[in-house]
N, CA and C atoms as an extended XYZ file, in Angstrom:
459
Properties=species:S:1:pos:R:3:atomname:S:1:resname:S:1:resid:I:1 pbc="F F F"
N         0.834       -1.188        0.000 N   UNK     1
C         0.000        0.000        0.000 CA  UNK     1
C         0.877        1.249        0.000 C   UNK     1
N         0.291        1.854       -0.984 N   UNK     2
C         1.403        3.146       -0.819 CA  UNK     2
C         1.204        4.556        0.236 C   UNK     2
N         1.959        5.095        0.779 N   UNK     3
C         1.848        6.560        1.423 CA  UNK     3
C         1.088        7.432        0.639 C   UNK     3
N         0.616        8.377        1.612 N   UNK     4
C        -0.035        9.515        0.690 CA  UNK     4
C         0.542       10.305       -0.087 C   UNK     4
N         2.090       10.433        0.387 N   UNK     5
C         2.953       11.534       -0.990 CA  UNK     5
C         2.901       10.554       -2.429 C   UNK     5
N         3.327        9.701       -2.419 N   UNK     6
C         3.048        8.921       -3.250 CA  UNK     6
C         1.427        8.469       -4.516 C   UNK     6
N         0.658        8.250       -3.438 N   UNK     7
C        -0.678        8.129       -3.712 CA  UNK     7
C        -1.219        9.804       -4.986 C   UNK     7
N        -0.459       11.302       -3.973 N   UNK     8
C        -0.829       12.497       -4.515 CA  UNK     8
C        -0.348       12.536       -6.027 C   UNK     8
N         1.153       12.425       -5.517 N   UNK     9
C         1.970       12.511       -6.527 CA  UNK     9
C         1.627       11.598       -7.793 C   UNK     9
N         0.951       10.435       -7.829 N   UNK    10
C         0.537        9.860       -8.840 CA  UNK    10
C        -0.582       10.200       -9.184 C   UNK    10
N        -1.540       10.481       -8.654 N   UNK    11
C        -2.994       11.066       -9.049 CA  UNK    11
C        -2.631       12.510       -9.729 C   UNK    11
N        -1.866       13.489       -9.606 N   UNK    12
C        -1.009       14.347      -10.262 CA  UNK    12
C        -0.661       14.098      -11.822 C   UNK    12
N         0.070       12.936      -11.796 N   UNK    13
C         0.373       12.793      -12.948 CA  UNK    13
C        -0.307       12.277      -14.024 C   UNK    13
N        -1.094       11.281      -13.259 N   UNK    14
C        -2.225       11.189      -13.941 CA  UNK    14
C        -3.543       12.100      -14.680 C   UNK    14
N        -3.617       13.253      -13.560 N   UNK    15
C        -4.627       14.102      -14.163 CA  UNK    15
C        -3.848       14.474      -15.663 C   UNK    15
N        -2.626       15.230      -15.258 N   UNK    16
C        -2.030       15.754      -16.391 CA  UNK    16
C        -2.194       14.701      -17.498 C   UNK    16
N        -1.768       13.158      -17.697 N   UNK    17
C        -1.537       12.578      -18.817 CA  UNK    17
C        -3.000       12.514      -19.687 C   UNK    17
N        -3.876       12.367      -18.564 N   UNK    18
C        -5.493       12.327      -18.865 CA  UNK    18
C        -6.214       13.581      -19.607 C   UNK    18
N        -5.527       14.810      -18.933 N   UNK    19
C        -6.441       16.449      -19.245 CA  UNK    19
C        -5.582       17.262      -20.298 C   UNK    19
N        -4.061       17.258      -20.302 N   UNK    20
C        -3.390       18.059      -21.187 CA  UNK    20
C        -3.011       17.413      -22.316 C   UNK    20
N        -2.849       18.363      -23.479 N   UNK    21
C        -2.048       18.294      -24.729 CA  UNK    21
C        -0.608       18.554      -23.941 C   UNK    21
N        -0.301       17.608      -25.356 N   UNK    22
C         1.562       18.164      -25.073 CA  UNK    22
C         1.854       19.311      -25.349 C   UNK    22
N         2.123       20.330      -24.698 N   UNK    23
C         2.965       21.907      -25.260 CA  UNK    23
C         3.732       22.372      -25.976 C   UNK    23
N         3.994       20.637      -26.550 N   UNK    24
C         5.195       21.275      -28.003 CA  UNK    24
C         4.559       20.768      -29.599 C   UNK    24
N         3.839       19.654      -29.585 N   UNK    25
C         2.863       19.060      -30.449 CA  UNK    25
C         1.563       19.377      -30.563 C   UNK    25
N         1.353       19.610      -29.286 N   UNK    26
C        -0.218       20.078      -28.975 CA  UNK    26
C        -1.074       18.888      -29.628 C   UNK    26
N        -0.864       17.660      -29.126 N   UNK    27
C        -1.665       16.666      -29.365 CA  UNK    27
C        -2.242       16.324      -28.152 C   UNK    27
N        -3.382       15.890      -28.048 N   UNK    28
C        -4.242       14.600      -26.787 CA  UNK    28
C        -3.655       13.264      -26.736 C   UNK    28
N        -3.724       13.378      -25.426 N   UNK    29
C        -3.285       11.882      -25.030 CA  UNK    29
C        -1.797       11.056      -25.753 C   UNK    29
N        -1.135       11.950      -25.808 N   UNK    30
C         0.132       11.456      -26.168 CA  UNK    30
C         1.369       11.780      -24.501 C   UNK    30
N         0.830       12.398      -23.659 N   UNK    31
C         1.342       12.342      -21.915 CA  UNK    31
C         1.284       11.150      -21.921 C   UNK    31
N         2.633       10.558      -21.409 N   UNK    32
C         2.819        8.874      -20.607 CA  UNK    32
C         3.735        9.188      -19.346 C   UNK    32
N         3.192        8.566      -18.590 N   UNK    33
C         4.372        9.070      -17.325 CA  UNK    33
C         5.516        8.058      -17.336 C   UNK    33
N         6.232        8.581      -16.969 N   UNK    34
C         7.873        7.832      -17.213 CA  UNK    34
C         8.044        6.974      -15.683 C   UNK    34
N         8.746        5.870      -15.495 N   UNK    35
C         9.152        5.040      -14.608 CA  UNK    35
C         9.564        5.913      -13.643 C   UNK    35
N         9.203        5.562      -12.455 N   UNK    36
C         9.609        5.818      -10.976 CA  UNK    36
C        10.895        6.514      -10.840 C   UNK    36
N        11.811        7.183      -10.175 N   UNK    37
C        13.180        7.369      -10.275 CA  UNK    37
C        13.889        7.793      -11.341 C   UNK    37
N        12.649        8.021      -12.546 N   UNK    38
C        13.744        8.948      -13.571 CA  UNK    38
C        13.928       10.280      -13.058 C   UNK    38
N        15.235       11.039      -13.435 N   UNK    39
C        15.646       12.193      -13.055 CA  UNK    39
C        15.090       13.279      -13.355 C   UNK    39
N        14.456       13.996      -12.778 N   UNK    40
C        13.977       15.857      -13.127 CA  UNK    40
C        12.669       15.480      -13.953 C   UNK    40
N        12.282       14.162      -14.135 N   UNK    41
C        10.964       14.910      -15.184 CA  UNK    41
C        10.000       13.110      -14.900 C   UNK    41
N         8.803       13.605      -15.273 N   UNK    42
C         8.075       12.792      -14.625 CA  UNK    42
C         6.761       12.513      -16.349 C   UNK    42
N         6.977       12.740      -16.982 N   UNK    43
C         6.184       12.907      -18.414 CA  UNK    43
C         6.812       12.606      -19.395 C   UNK    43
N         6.323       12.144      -20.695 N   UNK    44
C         6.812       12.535      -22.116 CA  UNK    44
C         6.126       12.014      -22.965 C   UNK    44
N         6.223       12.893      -23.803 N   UNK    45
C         5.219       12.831      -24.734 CA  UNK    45
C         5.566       11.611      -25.968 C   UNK    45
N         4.678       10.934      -26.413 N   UNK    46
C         5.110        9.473      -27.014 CA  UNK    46
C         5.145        9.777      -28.204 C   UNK    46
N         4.613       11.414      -28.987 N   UNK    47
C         4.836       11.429      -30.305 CA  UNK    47
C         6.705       12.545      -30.560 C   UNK    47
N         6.270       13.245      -29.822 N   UNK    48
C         7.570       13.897      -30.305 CA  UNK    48
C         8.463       14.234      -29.074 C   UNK    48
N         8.719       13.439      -27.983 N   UNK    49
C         9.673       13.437      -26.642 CA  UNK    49
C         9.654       13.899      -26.041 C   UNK    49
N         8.660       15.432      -25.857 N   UNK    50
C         8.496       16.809      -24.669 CA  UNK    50
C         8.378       15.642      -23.620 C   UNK    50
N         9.561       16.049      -22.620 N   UNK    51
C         9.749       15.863      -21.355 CA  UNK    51
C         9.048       17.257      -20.480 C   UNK    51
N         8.551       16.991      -18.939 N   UNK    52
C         7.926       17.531      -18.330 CA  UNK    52
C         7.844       17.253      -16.892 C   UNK    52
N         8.166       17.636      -16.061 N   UNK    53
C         8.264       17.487      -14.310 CA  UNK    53
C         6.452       17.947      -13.811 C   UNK    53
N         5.782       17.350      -13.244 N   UNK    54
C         4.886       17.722      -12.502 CA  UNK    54
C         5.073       17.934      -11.141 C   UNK    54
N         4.708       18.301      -10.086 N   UNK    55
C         4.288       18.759       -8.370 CA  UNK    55
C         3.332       18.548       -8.321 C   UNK    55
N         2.710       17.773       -7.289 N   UNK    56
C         1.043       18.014       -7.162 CA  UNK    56
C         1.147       18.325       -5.528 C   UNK    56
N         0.145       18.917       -5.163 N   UNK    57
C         0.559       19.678       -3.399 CA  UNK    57
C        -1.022       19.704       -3.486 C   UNK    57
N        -1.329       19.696       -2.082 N   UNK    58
C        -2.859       19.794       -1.708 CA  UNK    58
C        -3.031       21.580       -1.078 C   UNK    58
N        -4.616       21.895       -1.086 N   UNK    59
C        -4.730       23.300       -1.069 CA  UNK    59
C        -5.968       22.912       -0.639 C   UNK    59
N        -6.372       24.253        0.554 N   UNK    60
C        -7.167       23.746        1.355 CA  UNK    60
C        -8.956       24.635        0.541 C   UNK    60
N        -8.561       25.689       -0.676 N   UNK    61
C        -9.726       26.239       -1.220 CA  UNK    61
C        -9.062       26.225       -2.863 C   UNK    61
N       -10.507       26.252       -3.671 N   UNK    62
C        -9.618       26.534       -5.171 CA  UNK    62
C        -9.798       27.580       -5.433 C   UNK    62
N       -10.651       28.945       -4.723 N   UNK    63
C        -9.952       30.040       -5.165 CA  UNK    63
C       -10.177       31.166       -4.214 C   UNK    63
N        -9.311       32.388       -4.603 N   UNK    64
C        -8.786       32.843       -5.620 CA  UNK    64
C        -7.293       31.880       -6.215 C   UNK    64
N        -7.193       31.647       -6.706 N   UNK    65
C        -5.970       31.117       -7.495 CA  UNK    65
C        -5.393       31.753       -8.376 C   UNK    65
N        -3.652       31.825       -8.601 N   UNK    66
C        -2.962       30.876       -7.688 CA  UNK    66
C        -2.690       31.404       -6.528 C   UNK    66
N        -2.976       32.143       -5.772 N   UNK    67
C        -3.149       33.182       -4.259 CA  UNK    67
C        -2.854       31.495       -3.354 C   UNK    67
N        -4.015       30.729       -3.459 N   UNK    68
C        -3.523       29.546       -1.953 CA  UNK    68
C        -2.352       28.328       -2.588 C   UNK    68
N        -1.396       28.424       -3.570 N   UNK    69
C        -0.962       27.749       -3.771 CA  UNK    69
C         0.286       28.192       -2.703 C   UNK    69
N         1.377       27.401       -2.171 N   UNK    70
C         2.203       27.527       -1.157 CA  UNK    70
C         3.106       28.038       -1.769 C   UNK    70
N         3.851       28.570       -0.879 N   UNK    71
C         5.334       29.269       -1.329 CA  UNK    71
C         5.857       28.436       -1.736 C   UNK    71
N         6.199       27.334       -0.956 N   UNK    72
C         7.545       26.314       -1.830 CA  UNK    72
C         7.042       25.093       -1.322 C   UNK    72
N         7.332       24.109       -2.773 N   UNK    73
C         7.113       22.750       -2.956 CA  UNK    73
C         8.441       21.905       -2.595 C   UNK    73
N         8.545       20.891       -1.792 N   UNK    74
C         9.692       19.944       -2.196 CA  UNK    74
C         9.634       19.342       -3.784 C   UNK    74
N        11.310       19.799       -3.675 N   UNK    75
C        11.727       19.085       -5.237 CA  UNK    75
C        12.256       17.773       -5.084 C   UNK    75
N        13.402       17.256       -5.711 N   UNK    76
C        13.995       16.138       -5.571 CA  UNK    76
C        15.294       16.506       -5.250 C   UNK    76
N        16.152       15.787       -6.205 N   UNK    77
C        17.604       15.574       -5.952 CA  UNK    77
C        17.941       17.224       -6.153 C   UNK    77
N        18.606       17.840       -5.364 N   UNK    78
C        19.680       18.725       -6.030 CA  UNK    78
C        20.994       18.368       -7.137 C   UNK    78
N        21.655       17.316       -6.638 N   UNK    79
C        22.503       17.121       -7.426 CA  UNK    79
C        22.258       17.324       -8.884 C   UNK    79
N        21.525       16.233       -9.470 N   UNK    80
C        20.825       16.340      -10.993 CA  UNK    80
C        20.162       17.640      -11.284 C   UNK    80
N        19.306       18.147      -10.527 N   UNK    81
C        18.832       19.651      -10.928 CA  UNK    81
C        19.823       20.643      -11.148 C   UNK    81
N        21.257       20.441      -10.213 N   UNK    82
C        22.118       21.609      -10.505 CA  UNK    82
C        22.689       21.009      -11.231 C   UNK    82
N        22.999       20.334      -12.035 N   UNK    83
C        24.109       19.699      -12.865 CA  UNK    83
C        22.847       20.814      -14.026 C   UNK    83
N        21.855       20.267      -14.352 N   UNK    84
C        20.952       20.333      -15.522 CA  UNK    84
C        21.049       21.857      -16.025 C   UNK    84
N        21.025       22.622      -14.476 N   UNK    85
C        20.677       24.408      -14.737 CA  UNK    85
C        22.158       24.822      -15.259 C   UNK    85
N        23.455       24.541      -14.962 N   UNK    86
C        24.821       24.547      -15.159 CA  UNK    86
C        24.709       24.201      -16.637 C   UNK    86
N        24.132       23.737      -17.327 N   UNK    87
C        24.102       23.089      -18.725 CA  UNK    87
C        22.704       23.992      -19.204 C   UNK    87
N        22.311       24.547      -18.411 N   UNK    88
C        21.144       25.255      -18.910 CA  UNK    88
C        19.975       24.366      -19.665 C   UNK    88
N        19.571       23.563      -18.768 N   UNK    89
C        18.659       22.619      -18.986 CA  UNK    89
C        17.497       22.936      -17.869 C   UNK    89
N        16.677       23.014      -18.431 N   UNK    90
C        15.324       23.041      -17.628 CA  UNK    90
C        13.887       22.394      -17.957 C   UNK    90
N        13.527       21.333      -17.393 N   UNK    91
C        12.301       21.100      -17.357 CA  UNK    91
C        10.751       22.035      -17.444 C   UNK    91
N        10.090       22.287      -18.332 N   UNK    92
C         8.611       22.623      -18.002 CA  UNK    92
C         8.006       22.082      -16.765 C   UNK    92
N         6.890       22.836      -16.183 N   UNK    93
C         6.652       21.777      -14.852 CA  UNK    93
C         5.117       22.431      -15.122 C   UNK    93
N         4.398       21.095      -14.752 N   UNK    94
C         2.632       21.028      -14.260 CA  UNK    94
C         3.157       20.832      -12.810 C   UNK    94
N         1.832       22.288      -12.559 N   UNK    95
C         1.550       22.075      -10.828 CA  UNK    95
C        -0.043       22.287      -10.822 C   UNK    95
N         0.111       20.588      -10.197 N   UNK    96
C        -1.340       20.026       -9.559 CA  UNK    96
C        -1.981       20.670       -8.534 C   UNK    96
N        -2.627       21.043       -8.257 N   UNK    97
C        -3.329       21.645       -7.030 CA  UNK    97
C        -4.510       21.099       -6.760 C   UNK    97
N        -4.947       20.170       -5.757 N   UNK    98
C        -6.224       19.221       -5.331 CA  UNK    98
C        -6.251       19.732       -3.983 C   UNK    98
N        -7.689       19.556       -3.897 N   UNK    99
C        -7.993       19.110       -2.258 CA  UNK    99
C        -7.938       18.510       -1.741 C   UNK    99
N        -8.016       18.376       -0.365 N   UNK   100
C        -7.041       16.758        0.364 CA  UNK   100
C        -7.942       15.410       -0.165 C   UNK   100
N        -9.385       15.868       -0.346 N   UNK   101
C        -9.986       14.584       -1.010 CA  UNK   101
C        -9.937       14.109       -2.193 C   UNK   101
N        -8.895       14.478       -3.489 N   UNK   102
C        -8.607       15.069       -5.018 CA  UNK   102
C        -9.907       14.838       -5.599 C   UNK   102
N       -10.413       15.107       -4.688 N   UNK   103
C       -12.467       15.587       -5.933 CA  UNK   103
C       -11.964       16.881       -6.828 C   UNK   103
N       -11.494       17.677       -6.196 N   UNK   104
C       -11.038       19.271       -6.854 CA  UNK   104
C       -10.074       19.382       -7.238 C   UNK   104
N        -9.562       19.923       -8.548 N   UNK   105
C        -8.167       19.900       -9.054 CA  UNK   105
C        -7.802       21.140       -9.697 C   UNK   105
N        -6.949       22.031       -9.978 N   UNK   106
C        -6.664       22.676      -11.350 CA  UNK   106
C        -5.068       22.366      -10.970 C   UNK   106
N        -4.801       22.539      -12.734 N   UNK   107
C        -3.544       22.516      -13.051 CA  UNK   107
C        -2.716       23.784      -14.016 C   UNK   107
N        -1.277       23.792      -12.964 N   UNK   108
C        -0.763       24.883      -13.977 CA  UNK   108
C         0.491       24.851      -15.071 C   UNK   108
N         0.894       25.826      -15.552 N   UNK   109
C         1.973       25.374      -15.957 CA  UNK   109
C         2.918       26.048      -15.736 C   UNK   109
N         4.230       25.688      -16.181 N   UNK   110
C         5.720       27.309      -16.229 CA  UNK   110
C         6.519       26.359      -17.496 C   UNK   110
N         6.143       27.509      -18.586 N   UNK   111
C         7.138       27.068      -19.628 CA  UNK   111
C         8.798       26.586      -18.826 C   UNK   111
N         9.646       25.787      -19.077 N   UNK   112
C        10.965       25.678      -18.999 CA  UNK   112
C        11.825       27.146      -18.977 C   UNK   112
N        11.337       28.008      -20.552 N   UNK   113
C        12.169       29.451      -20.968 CA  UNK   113
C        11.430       30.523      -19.531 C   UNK   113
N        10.423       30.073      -18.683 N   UNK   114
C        10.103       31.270      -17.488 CA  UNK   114
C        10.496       30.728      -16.664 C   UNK   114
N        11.896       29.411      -16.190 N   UNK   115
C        11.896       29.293      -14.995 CA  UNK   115
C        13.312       29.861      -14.941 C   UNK   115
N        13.640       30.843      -13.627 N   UNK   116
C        14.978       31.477      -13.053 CA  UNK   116
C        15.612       30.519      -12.475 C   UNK   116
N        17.091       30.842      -12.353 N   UNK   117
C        17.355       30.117      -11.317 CA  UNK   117
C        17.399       29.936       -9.539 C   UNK   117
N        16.545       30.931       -9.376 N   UNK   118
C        16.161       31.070       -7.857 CA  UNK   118
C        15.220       30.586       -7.775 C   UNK   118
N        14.473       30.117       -8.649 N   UNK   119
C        13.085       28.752       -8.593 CA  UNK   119
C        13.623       27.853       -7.771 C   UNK   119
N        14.841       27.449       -7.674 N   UNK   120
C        15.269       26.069       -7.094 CA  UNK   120
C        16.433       26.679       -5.953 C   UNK   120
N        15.779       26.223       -5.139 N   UNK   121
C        16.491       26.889       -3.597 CA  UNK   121
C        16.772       25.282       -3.080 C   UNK   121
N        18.318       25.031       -2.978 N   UNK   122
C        18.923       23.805       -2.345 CA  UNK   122
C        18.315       23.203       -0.604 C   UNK   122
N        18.422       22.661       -0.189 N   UNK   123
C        18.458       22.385        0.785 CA  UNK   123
C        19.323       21.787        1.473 C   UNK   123
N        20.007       21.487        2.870 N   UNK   124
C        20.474       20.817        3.490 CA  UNK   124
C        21.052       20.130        3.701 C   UNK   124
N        22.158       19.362        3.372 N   UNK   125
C        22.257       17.864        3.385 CA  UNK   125
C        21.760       17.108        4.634 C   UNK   125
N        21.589       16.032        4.088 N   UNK   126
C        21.079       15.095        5.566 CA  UNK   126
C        22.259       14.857        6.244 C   UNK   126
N        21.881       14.540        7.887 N   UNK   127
C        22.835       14.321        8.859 CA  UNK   127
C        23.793       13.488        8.540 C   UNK   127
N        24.896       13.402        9.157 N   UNK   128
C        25.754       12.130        8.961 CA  UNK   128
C        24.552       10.557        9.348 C   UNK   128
N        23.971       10.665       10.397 N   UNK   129
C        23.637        9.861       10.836 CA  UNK   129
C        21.838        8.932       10.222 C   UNK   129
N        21.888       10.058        9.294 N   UNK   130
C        20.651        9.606        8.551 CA  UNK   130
C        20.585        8.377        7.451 C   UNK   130
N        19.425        7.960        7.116 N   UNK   131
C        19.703        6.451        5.698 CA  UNK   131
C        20.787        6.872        4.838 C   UNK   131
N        20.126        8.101        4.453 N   UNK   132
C        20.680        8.470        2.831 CA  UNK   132
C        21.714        9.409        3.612 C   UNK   132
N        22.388        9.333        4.590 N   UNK   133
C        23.195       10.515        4.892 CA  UNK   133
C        24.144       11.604        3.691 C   UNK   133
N        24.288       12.546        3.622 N   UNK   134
C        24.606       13.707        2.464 CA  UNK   134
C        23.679       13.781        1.429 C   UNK   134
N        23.108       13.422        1.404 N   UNK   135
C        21.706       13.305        0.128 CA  UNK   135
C        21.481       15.059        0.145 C   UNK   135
N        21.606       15.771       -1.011 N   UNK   136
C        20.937       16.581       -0.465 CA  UNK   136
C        19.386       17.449       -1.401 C   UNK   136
N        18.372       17.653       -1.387 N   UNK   137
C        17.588       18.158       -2.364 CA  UNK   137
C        17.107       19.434       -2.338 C   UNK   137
N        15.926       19.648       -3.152 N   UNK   138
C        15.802       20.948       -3.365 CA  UNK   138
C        14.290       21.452       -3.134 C   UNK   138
N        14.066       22.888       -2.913 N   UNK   139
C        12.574       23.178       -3.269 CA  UNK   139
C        12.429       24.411       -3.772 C   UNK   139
N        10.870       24.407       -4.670 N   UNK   140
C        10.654       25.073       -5.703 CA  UNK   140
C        10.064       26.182       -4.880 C   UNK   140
N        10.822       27.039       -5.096 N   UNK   141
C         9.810       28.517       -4.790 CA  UNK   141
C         9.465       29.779       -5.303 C   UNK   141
N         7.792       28.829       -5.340 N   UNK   142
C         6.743       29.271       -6.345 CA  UNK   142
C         6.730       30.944       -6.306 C   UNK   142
N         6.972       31.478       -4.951 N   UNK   143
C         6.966       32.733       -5.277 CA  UNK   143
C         7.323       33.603       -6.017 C   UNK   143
N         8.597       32.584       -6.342 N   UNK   144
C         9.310       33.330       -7.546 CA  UNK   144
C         9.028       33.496       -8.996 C   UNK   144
N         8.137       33.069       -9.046 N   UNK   145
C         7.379       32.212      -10.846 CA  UNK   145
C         5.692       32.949      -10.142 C   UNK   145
N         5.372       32.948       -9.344 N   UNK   146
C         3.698       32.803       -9.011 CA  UNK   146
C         2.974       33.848      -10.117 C   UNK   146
N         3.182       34.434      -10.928 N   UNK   147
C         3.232       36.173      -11.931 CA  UNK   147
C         3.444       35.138      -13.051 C   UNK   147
N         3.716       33.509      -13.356 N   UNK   148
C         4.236       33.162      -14.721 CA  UNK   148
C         3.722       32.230      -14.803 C   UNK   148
N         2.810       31.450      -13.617 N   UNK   149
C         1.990       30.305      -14.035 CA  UNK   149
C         1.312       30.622      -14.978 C   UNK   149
N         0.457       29.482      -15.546 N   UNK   150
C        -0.683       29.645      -16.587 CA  UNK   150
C        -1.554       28.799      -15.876 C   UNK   150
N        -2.584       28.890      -16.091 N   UNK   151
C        -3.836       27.936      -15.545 CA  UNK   151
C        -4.254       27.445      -16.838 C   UNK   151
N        -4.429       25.892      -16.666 N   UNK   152
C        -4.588       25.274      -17.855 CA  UNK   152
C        -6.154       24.662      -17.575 C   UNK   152
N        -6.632       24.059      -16.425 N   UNK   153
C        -7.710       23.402      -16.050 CA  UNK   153
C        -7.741       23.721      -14.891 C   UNK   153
């Protein structure tokens, strides 16, 4: 049985593969979500390769929007994200926004060419004494983009 980050995070990706065109083809139903543990992106499109990172985060009203979406989302790895921005690589990203029961949804977007690099604020490394000790990741803060979403659904 899976956790609820898990559980969100897939109902997330799912809306997207289900509700959006791809943004570079602009076809239906060509979103497939990519295997577990691939790096920086969580989508791609099966006719012409648009890769794509989603977030899905719960919100306790849907509007005014994007006003209750949170300042900052956990990301993933830092490592791979800063390698990517150093190469000037950036993912597009859908952000899911549901209610804790996902009856309610909208989704947004941020082209790849509107994300800065202060979108991605590092975090921490873990303790010496932790599983993954030095692991360290990142989070997205939306504040910085919140003026560049698009509302798609």
């Amino acid at each position: 049985m899976q956790t609820p980050k898990p559980v969100l995070g897939n109902f997330g990706e799912n809306l997207v593969c289900a509700t959006c065109r791809c943004p570079r083809c602009k076809r239906s139903k060509t979103l497939k979500r990519l295997p577990p543990g691939f790096k920086c992106a969580d989508l791609i499109c099966d006719f012409c390769g648009f890769l794509g990172q989603v977030k899905t985060c719960t919100i306790q009203g849907l509007d005014p929007l994007p006003g209750v979406l949170p300042s900052k989302l956990l990301g993933a790895a830092w490592g791979p994200q800063k390698e990517r921005m150093e190469s000037a690589i950036y993912f597009p990203l859908f952000l899911v926004a549901a209610t804790p029961n996902l009856k309610v949804s909208a989704i947004y977007y941020l082209s790849a060419d509107l994300q800065p690099p202060d979108l991605f604020l590092p975090r921490k490394p873990l303790s010496a004494s932790a599983k993954r000790a030095g692991w360290c990741g990142f989070l997205y803060d939306l504040d910085a983009v919140r003026d560049r979403l698009v509302r798609l659904a």
